[in-house]
C-alpha positions in Angstrom: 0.0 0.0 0.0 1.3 3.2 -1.2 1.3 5.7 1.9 -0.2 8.5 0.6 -3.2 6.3 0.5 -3.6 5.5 3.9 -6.7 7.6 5.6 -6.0 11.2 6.6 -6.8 12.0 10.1 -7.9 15.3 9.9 -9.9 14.9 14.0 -7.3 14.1 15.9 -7.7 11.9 18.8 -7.8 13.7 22.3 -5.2 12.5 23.2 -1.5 14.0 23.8 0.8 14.4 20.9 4.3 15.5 20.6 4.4 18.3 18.1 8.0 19.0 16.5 9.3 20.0 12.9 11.1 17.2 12.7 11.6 13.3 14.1 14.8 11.8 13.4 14.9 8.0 13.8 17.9 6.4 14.8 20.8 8.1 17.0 23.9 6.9 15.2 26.0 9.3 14.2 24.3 10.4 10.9 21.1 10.9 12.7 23.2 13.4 15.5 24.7 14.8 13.3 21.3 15.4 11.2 20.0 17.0 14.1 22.7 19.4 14.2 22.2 20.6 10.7 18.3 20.6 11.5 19.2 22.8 14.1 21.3 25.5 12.0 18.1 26.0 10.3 15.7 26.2 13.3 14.6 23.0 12.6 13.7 21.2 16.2 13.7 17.5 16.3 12.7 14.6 18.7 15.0 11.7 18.2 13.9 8.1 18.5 15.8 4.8 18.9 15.2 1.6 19.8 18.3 0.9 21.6 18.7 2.2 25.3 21.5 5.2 24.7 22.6 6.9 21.2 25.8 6.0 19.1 23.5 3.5 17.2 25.9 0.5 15.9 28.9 2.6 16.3 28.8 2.4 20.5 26.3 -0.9 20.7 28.7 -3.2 18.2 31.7 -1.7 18.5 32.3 1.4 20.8 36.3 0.5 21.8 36.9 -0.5 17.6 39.2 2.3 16.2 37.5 4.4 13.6 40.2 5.7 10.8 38.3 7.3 8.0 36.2 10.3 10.0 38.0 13.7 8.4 40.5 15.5 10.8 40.7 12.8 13.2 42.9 10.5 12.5 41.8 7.8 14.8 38.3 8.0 17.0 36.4 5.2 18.8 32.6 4.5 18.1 32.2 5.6 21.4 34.2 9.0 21.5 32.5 9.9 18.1 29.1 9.2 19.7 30.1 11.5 22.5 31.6 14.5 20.4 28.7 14.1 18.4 26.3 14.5 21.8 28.3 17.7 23.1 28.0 19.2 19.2 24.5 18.7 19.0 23.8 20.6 22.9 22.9 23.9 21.7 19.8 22.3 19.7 18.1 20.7 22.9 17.1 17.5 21.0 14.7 14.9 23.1 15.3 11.8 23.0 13.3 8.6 22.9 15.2 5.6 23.9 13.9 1.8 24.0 11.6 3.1 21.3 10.4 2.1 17.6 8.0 3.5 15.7 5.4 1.3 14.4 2.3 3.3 12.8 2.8 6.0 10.7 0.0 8.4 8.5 -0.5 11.6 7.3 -2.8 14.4 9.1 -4.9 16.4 7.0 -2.7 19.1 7.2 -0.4 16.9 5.3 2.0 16.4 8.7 3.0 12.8 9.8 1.5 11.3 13.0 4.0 8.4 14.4 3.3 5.7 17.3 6.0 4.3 18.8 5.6 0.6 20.6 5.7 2.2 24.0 2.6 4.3 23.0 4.2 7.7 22.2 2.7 10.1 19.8 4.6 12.7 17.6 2.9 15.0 15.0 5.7 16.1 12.4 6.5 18.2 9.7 9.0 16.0 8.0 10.6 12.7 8.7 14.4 11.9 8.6 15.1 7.7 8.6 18.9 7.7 9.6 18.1 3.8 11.0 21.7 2.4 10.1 20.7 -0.7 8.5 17.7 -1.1 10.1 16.1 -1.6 13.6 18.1 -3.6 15.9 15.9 -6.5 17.2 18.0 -8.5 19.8 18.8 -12.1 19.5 16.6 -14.2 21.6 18.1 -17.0 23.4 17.9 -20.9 21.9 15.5 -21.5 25.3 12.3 -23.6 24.8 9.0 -21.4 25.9 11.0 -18.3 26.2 8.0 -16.5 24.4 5.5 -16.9 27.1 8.0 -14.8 29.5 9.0 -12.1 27.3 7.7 -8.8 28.3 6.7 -9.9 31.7 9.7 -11.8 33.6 12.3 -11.6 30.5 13.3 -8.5 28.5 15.6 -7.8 25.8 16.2 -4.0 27.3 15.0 -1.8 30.2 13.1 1.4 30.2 12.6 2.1 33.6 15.2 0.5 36.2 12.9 1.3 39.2 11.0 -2.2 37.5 13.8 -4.0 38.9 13.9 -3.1 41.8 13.3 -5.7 44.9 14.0 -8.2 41.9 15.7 -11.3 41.6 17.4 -10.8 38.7 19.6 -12.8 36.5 21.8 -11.1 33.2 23.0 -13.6 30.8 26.0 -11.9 28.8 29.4 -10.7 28.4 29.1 -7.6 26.6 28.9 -4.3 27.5 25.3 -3.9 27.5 25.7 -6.8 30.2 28.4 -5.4 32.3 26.8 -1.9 32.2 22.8 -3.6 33.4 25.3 -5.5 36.1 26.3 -2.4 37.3 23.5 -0.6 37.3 21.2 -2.3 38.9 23.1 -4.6 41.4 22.4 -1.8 43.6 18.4 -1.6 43.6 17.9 -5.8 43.1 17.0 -8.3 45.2 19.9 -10.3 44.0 21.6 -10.1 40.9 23.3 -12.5 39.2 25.8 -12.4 35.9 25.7 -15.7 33.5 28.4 -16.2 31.0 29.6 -18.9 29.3 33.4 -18.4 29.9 35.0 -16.6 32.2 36.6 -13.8 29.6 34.4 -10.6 29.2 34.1 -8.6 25.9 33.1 -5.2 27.8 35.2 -2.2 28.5 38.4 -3.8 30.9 36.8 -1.3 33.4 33.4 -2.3 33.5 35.2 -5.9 33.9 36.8 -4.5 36.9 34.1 -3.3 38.7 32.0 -6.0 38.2 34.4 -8.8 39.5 34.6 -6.3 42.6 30.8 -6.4 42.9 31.4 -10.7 43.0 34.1 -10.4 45.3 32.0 -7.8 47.8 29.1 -10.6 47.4 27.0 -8.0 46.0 26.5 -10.0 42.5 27.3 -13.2 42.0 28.9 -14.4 38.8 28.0 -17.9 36.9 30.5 -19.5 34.6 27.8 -22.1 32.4 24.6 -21.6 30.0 20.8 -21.4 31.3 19.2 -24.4 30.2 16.2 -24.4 31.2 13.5 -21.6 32.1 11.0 -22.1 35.2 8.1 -20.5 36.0 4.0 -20.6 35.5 1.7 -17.7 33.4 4.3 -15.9 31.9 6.3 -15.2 35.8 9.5 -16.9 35.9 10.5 -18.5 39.5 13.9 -20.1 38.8 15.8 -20.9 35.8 18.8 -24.0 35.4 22.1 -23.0 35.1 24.5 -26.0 33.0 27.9 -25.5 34.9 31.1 -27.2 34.7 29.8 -28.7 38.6 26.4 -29.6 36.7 23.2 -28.4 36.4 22.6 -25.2 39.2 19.4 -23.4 40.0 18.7 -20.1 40.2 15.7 -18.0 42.1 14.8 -15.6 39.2 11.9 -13.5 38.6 14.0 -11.0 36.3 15.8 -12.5 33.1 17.8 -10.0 31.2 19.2 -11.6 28.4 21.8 -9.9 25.9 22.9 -11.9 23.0 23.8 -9.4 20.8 21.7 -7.6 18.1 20.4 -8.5 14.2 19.6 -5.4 12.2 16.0 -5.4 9.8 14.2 -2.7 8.3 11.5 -3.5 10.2 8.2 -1.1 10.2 9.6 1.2 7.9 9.0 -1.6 5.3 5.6 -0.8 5.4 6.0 2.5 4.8 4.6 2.6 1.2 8.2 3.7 0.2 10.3 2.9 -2.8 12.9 -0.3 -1.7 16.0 -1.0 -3.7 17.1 -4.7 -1.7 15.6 -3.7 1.3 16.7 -0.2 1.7 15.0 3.5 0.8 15.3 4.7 -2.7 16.5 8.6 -2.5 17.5 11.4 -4.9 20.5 13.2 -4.4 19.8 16.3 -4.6 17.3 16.3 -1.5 18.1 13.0 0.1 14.5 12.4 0.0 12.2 9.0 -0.3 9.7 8.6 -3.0 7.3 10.3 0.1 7.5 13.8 0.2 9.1 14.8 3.8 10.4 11.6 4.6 14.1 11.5 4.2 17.1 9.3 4.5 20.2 9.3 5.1 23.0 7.0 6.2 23.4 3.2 5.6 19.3 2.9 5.5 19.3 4.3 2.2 20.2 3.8 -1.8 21.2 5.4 -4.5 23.7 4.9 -7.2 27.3 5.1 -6.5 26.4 4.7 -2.8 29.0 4.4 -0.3 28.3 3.2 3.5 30.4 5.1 5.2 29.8 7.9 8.0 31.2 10.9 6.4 28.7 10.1 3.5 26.4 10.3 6.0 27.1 13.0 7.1 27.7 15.0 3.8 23.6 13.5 3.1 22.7 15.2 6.7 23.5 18.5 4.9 21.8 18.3 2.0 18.8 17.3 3.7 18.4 19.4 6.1 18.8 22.4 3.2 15.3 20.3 1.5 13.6 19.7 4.8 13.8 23.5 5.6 11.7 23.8 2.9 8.6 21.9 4.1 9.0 22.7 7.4 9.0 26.9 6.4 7.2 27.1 2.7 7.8 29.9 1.1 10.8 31.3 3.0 13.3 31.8 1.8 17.1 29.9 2.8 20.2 31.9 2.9 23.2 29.5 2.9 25.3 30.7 5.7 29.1 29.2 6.8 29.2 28.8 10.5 33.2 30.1 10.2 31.3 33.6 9.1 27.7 33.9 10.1 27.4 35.6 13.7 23.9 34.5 13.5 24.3 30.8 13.1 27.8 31.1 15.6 25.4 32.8 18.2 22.9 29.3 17.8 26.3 27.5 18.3 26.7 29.4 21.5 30.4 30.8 20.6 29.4 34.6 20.5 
């Protein structure tokens, strides 16, 4: 179904909508750095992501892998770009939506998109920017039998709100950073907490490492060398699950499960879109960066054209182009004066530098 077929809603619900000029989805680095050229042209944005922090695959796959082809620095980590990238983008005030996708998407009758997210947020906006990487990350769900019936009631694949564990007995199965970091941060508010790895070598940041074998030795969280085998529990609530060791089989008092196997990227929702595909990704110009959908653009590894090349600083060189074509939806009729930020007071006093 071709989008622009889909029913206008020109009586909105009563019910609470995020209104912004713009909704960027996916915080990797092309869709920071697309709300920094957004924001040289007034153009707000909410970003959305369905990963639990920004950085996108850049700081979930590979934040510590060294990064050699970004201009002017000669070497930068996932992570350090995702961080530059963050204090660049300050002056804009962008809000984020973490632990978010957006599943429903249609045009207003004012000819604005209206988005749902899974965790029931609303944004009305003037133009939509795709900068999803290759897709939405879905996580990897563990090889365990019945491990549907728990999840999204005593398993999940990422937490919104840590206060929900709290009082918990809760059991991480990993050795990644995502792991490690969830270890940390919520051995202080759980029941118990307990770390599952296979082997007793960690893939995290060596300090995350460090102060989670502290935590063991303190007795605070207890770490178990083996693979869950086996998940108990009745209506969806688990009670215990069985832990294959090298001593044998061990069980564990578990309400919680946090499993984090890793990622697989797919394009997910915005399949449905009504847009033009070429293998799985969005069909732009480049001139405008822009989908066969007026006002949705994008940018980044999510899209196609010929001589496409996946790499960030192409991403980033689409960010700018876009943002020039977006400015034109969100303000018809007025007109754009390119500026330089070395030059322009105006756009250096947006930067906060005079």
């Amino acid at each position: 179904m071709n989008m622009t077929s889909l029913p206008a809603l020109d009586a909105l619900e009563k019910t609470e909508l995020i209104e912004t000029d713009a909704v960027v989805i996916g915080a990797g680095p092309c869709g920071l750095f697309a709300v920094f050229e957004l924001g040289l042209l007034d153009i707000k944005a909410h970003v959305i992501d369905i990963l639990d922090r920004p950085g996108g695959q850049c700081a979930e796959l590979y934040p510590e892998k060294p990064i050699y082809d970004v201009p002017a620095l000669p070497v930068v980590s996932g992570q350090e770009l995702t961080d530059r990238l963050m204090e660049q983008i300050k002056p804009f005030a962008p809000v984020f939506h973490f632990s978010e996708r957006i599943d429903a998407l249609s045009r207003t009758g004012d000819g604005r998109f209206r988005l749902t997210s899974d965790a029931g947020t609303e944004f009305l906006a003037k133009v939509i920017v795709v900068a999803a990487g290759g897709g939405s990350f879905t996580p990897k769900r563990p090889p365990l039998e019945g491990i549907e019936a728990y999840e999204g009631k005593s398993v999940f694949y990422s937490v919104r709100k840590m206060e929900t564990m709290r009082g918990r007995d809760v059991v991480i199965v990993g050795g990644g950073d995502s792991a490690l970091d969830w270890t940390l941060n919520l051995a202080p508010i759980a029941k118990s907490l307990t770390l599952v790895h296979r082997r007793d070598e960690f893939r995290a940041a060596p300090h995350s490492v460090e102060k989670m074998r502290k935590l063991v030795a303190e007795a605070s969280v207890r770490l178990l060398i083996g693979q869950v085998t086996t998940l108990e529990g009745e209506a969806g609530q688990l009670s215990s699950l069985v832990v294959k060791t090298a001593g044998g089989p061990e069980r564990v008092p578990c309400n919680a499960m946090l499993p984090f196997f890793g990622l697989t990227m797919k394009l997910g929702p915005v399949a449905d879109w009504g847009l033009n595909l070429h293998e799985n990704l969005i069909h732009v110009d480049t001139e405008r960066f822009e989908s066969s959908e007026k006002g949705i653009f994008a940018i980044g590894d999510i899209n196609w054209y010929p001589g496409k090349l996946k790499l960030i600083l192409s991403g980033f060189h689409e960010a700018a182009l876009m943002a020039q074509a977006a400015h034109k939806v969100v303000y018809p009729g007025k007109k754009l004066l390119f500026q330089y930020t070395t030059s322009s007071s105006s756009l250096q006093k947006k930067l906060g530098v005079k």
